[in-house]
N, CA, C and O of each residue as an XYZ file, in Angstrom:
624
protein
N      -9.356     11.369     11.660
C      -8.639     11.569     10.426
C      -9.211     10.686      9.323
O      -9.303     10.972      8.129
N      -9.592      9.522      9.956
C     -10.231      8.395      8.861
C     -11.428      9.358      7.684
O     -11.364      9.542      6.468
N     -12.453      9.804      8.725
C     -13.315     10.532      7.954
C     -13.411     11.454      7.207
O     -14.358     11.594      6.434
N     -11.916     12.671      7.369
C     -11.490     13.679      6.869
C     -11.140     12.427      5.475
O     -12.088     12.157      4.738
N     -10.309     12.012      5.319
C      -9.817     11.136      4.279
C     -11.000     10.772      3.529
O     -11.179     11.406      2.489
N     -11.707     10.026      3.788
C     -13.027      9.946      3.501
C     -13.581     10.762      2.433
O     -13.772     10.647      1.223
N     -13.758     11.590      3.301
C     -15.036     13.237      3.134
C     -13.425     13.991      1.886
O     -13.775     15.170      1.838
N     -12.490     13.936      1.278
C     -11.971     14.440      0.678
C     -11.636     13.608     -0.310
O     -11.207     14.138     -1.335
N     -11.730     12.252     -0.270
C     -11.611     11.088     -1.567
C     -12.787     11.170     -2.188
O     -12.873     10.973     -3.400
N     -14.052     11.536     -1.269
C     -15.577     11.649     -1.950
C     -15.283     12.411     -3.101
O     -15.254     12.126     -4.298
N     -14.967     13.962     -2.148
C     -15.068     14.974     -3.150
C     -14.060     14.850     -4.486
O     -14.370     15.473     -5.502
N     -12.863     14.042     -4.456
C     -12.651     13.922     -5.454
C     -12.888     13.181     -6.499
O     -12.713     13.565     -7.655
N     -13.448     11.677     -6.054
C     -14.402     11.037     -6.427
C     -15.791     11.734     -7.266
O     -16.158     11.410     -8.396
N     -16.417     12.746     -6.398
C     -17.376     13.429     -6.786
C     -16.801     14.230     -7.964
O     -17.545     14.223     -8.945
N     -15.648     14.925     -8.109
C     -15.258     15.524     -9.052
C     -15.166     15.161    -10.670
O     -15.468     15.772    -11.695
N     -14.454     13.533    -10.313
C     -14.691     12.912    -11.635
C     -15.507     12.505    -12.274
O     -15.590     12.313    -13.487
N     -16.585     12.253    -10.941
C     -17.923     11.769    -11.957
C     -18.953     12.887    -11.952
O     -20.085     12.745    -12.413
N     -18.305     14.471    -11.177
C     -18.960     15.533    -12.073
C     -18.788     15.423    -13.738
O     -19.718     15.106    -14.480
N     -17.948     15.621    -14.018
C     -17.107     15.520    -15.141
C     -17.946     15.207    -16.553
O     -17.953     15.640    -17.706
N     -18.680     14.147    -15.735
C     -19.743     13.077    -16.537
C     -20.772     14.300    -17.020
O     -21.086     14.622    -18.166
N     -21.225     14.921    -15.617
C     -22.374     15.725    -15.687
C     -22.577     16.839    -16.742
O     -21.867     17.844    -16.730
N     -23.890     16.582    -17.967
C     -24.164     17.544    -18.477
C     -25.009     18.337    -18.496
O     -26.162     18.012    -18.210
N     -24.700     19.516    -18.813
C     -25.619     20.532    -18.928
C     -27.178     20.031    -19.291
O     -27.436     19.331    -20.271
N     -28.127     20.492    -18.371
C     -29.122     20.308    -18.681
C     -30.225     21.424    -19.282
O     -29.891     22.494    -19.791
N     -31.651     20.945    -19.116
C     -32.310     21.400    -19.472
C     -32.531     22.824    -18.847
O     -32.500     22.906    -17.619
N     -32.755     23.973    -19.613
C     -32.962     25.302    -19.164
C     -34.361     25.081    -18.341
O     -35.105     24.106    -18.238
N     -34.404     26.521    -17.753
C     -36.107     26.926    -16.627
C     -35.918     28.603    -17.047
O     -34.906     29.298    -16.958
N     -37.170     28.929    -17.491
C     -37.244     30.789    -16.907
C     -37.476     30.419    -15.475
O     -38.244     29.514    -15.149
N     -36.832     31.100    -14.682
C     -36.987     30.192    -13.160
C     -38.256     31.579    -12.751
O     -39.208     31.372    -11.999
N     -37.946     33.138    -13.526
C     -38.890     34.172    -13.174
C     -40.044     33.497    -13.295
O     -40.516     33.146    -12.213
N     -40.802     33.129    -14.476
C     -41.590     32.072    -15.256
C     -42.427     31.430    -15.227
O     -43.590     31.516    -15.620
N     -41.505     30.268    -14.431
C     -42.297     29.446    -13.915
C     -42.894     29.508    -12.823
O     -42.995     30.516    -12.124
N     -43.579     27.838    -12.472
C     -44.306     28.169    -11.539
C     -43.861     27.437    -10.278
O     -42.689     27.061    -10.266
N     -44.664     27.164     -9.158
C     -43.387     26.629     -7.719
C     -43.490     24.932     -8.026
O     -42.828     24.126     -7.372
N     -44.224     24.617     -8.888
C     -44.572     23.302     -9.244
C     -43.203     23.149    -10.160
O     -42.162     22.648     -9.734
N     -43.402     23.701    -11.571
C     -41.998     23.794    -11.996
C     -40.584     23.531    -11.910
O     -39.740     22.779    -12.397
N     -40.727     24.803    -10.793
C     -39.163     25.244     -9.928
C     -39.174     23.928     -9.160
O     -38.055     23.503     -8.870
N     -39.973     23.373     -8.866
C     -39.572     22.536     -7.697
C     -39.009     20.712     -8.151
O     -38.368     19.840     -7.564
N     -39.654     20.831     -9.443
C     -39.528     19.585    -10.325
C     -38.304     19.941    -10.778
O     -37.544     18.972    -10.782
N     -37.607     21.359    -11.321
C     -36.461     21.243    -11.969
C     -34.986     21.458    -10.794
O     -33.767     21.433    -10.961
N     -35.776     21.640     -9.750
C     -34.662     21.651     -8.747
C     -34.341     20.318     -8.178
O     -33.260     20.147     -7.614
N     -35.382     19.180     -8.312
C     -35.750     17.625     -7.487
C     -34.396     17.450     -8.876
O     -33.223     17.104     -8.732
N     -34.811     17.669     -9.595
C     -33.981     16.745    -10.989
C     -32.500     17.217    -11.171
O     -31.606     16.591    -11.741
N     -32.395     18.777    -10.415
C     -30.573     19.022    -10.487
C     -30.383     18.460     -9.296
O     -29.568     17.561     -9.503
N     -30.679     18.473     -8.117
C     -30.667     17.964     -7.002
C     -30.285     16.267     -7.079
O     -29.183     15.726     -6.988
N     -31.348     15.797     -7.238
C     -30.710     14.359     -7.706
C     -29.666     14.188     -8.586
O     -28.904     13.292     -8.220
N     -29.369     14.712     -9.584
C     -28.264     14.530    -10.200
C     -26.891     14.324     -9.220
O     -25.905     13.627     -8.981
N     -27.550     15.333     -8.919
C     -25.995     15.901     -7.834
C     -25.769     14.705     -6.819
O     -24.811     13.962     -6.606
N     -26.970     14.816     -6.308
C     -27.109     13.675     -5.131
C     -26.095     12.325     -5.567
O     -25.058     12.071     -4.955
N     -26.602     11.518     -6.740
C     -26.078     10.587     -7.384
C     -24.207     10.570     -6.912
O     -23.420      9.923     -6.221
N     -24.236     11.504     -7.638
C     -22.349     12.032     -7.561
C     -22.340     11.668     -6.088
O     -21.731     10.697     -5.640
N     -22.901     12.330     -5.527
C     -21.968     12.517     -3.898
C     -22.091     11.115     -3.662
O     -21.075     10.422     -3.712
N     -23.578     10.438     -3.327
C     -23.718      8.933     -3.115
C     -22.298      8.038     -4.232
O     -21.337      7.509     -3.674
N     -22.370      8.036     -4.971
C     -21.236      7.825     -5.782
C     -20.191      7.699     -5.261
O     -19.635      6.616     -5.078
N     -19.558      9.315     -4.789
C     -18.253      9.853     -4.462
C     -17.544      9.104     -3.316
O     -16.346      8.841     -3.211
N     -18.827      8.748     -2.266
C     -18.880      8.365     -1.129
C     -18.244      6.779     -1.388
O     -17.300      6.263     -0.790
N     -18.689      6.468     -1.966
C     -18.496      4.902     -2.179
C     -17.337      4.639     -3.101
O     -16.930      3.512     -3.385
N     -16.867      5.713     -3.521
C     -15.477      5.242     -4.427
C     -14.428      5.601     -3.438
O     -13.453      4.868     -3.272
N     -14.614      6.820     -2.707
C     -13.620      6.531     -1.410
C     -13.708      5.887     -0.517
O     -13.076      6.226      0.483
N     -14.621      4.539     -0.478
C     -14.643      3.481      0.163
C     -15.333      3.736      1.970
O     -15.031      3.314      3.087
N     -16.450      4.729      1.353
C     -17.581      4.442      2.306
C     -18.900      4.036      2.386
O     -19.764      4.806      1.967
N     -19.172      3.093      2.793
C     -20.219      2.908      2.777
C     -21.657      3.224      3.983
O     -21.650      3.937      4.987
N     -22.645      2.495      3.475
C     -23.396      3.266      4.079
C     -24.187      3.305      5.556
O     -25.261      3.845      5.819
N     -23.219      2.488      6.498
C     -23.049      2.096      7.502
C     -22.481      3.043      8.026
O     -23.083      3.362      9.051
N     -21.062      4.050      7.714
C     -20.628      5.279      7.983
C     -20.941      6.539      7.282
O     -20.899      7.608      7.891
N     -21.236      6.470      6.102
C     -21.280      7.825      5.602
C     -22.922      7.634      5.002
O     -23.364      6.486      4.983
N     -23.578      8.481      4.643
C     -24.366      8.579      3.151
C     -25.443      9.421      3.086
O     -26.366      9.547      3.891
N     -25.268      9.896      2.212
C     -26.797     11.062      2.280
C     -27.846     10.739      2.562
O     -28.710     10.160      1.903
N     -27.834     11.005      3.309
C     -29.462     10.934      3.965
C     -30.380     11.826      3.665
O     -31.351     11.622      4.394
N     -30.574     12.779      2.903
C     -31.357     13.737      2.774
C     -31.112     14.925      1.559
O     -30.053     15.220      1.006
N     -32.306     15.422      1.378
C     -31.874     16.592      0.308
C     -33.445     17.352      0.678
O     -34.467     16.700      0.891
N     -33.391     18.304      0.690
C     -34.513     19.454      0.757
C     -34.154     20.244     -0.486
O     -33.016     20.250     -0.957
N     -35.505     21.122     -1.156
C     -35.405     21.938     -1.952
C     -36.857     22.925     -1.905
O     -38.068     22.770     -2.058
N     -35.867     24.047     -1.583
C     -36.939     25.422     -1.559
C     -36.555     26.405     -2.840
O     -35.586     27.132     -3.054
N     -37.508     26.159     -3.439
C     -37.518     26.819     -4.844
C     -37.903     28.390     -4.624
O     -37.477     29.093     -5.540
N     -38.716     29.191     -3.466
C     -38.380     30.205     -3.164
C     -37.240     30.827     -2.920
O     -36.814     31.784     -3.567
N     -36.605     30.207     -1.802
C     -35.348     30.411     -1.080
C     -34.685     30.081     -2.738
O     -34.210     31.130     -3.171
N     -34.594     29.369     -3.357
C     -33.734     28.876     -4.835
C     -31.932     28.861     -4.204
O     -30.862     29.469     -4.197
N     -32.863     27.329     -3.614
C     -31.576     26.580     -2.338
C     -32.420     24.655     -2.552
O     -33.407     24.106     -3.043
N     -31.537     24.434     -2.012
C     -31.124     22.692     -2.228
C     -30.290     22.663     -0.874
O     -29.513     23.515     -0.442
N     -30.560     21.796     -0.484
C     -30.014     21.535      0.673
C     -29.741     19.722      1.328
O     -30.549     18.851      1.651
N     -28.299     19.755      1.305
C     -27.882     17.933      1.362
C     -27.324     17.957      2.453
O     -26.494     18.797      2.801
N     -27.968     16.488      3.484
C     -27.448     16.535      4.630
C     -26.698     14.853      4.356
O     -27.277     13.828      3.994
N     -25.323     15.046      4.664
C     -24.423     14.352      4.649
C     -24.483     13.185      5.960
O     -23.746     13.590      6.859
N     -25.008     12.135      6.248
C     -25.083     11.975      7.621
C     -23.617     10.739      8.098
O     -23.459      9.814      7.302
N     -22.737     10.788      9.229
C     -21.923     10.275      9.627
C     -22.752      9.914     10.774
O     -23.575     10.550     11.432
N     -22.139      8.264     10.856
C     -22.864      7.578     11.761
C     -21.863      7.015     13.096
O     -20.733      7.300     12.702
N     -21.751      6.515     14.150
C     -20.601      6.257     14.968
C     -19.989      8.096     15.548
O     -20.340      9.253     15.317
N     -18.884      7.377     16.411
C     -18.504      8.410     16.882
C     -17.454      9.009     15.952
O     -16.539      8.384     15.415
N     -17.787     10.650     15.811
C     -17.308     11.092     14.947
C     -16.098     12.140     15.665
O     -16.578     12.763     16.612
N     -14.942     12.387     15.454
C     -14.217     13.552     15.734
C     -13.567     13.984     14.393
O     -12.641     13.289     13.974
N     -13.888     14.857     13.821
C     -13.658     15.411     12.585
C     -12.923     16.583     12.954
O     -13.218     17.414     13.812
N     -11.663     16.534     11.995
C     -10.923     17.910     11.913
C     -11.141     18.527     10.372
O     -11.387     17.759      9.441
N     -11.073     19.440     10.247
C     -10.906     19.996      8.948
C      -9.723     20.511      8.216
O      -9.773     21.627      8.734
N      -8.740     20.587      7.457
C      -7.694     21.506      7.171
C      -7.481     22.748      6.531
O      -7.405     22.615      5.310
N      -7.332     24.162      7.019
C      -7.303     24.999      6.562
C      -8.119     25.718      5.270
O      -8.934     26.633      5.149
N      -7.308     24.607      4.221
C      -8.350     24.769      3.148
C      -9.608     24.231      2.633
O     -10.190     24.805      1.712
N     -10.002     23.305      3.099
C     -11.061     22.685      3.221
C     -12.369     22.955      2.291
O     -12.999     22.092      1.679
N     -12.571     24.027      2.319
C     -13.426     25.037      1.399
C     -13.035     25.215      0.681
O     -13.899     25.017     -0.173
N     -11.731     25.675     -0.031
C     -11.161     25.622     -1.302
C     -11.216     24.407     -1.724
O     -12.092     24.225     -2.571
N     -10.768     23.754     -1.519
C     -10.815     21.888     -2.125
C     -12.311     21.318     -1.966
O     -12.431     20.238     -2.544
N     -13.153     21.640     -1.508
C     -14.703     21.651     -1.543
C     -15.222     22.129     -2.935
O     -15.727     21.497     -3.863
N     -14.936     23.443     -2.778
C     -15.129     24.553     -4.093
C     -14.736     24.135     -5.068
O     -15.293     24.066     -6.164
N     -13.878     23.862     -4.797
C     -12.807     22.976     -6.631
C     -13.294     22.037     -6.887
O     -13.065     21.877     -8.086
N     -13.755     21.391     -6.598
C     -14.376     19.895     -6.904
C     -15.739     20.445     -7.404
O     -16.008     20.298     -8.596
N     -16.533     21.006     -6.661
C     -18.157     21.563     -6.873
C     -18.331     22.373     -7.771
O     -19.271     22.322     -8.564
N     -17.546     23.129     -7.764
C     -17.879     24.617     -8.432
C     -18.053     23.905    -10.355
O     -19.103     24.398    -10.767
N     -17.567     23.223    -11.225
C     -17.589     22.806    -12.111
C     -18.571     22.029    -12.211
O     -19.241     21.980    -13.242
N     -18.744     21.513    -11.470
C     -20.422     20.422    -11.592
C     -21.716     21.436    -11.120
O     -22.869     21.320    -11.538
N     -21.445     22.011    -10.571
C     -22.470     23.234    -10.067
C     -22.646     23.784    -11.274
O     -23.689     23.516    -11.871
N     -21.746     24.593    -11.835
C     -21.841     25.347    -13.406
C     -22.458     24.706    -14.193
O     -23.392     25.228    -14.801
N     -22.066     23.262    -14.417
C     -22.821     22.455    -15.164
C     -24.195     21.986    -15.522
O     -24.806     21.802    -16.574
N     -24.543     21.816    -13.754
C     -26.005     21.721    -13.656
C     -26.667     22.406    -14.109
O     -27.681     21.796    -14.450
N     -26.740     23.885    -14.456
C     -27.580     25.005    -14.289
C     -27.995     25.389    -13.369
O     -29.000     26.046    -13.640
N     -27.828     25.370    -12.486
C     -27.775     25.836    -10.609
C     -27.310     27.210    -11.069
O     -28.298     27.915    -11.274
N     -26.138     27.867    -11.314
C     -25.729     28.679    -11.261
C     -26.171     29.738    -12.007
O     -25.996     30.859    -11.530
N     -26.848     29.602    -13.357
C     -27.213     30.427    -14.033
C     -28.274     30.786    -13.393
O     -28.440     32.006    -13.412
N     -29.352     29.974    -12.623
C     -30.651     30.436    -12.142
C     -30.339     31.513    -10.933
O     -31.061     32.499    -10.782
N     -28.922     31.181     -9.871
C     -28.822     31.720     -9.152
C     -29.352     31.085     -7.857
O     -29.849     31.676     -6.899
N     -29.177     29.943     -7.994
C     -29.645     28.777     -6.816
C     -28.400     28.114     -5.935
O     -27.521     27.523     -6.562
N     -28.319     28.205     -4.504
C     -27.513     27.649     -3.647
C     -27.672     26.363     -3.371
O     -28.685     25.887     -2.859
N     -26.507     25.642     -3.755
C     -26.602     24.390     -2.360
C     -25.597     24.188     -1.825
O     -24.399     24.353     -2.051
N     -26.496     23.625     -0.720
C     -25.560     23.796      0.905
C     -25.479     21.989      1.298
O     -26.457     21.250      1.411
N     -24.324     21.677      1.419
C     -24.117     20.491      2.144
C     -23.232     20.662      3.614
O     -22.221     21.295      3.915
N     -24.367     19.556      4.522
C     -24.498     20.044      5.710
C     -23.924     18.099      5.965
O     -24.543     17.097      5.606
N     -22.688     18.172      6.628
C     -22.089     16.892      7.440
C     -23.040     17.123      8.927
O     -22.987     18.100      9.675
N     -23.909     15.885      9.069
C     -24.643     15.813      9.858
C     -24.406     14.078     11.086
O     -24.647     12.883     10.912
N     -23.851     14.874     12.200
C     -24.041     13.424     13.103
C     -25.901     13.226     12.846
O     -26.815     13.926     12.409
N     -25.637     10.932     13.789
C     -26.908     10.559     13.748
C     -28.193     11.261     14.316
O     -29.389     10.971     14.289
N     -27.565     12.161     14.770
C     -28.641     12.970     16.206
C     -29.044     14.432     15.488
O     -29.849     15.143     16.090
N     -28.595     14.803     14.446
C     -28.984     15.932     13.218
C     -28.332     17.455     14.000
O     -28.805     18.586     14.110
N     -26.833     16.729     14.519
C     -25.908     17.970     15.208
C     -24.909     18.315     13.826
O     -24.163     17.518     13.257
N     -25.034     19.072     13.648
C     -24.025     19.953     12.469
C     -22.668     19.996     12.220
O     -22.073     21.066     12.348
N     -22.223     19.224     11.963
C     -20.824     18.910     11.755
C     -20.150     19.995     10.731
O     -19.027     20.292     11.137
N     -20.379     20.435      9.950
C     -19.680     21.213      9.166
C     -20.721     21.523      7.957
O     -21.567     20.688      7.637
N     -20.603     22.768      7.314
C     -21.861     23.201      6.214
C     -20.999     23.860      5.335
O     -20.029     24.421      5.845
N     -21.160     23.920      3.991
C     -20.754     24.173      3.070
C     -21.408     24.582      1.480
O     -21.934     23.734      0.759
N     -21.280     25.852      1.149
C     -22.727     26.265      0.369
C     -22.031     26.657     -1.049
O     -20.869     27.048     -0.932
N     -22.228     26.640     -1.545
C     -22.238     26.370     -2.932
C     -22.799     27.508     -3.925
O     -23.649     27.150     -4.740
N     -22.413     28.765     -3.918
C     -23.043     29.486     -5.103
C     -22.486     29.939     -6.301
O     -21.355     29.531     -6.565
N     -23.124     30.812     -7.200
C     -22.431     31.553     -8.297
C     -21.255     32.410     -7.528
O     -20.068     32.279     -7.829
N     -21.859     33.565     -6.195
C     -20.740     33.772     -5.799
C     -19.111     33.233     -5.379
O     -17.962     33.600     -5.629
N     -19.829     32.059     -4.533
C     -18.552     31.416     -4.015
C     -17.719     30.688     -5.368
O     -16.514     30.491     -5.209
N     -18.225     30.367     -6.430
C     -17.277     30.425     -7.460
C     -16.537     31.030     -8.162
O     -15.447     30.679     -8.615
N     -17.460     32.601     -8.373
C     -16.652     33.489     -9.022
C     -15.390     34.393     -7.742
O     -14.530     35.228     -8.023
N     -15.715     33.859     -6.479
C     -14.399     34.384     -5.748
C     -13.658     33.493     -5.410
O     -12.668     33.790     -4.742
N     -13.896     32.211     -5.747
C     -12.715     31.004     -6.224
C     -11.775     31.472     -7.125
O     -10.568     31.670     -6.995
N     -12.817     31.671     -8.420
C     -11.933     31.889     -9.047
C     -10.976     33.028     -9.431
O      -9.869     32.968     -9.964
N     -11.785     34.210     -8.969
C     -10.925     35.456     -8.614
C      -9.728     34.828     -7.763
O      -8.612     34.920     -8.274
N      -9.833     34.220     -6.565
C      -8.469     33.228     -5.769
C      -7.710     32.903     -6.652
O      -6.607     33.321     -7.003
N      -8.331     32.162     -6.983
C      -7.300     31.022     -8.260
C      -6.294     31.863     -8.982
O      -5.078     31.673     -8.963
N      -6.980     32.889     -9.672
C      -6.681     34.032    -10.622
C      -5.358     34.535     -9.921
O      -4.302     34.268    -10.492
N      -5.322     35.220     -8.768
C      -4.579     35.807     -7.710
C      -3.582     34.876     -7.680
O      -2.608     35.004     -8.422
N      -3.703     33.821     -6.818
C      -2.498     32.678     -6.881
C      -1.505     32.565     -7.581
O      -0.332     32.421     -7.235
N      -2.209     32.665     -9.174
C      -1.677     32.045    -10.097
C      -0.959     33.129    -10.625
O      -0.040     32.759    -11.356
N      -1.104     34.685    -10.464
C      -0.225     35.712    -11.053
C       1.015     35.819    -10.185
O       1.906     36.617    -10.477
């Protein structure tokens, strides 16, 4: 439960200091070239990264238990990919909504980045020390606009 607590103070943590995050610089992502794509994905990528490393540490983890360990970026695929790593023995539950409260936090800093306009995924992957898959969570234009179709629904 410790880590669930954790892994959901991040994200809200992460949320506020999305908040911060501005819109950046445009890409013809058609355009360019993989040199390009790959420099303007390192630079939304890190942004992002920042936040979570951030997020992590305002819900009072440090990096003895939690911390990103990683980020990949395939500018073909036009994917980013963050592996979250938990260290010690882990038994993680998730709650129901989990993905919604993921989404809510992301989906606004995602928009922000320009991730979304290009049509680029990222996926954060909770990873034990041994690179076993704890839980994955992806991040697109879709999964926002059927957030917010949710949201929409809820709320009528």
């Amino acid at each position: 439960m410790k880590w669930l607590l954790a892994i959901v103070g991040g994200l809200v943590a992460l949320g506020a200091i999305g908040a911060t995050v501005t819109p950046t610089s445009s890409i013809d992502y058609a355009e360019a070239t993989d040199e390009e794509r790959t420099v303007w994905l390192k630079e939304r990528g890190d942004e992002i990264g920042r936040g979570v490393s951030d997020g992590l540490k305002a819900s009072g983890m440090n990096h003895a238990q939690m911390a990103l360990s990683s980020k990949e970026y395939d500018p073909e695929r036009k994917e980013i990919t963050f592996a979250i790593e938990v260290k010690g023995s882990v038994r993680m539950g998730f709650p129901n909504n989990f993905s919604i409260q993921f989404q809510d936090q992301m989906c606004p800093v995602f928009r922000r980045s320009g991730l979304a306009k290009e049509g680029i995924r990222t996926t954060f992957k909770i990873v034990r020390s041994n690179g076993d898959v704890v839980r994955s969570d992806t991040i697109s234009a879709s999964v926002c606009d059927r957030l917010d179709a949710f949201k929409a629904r809820r709320q009528s």
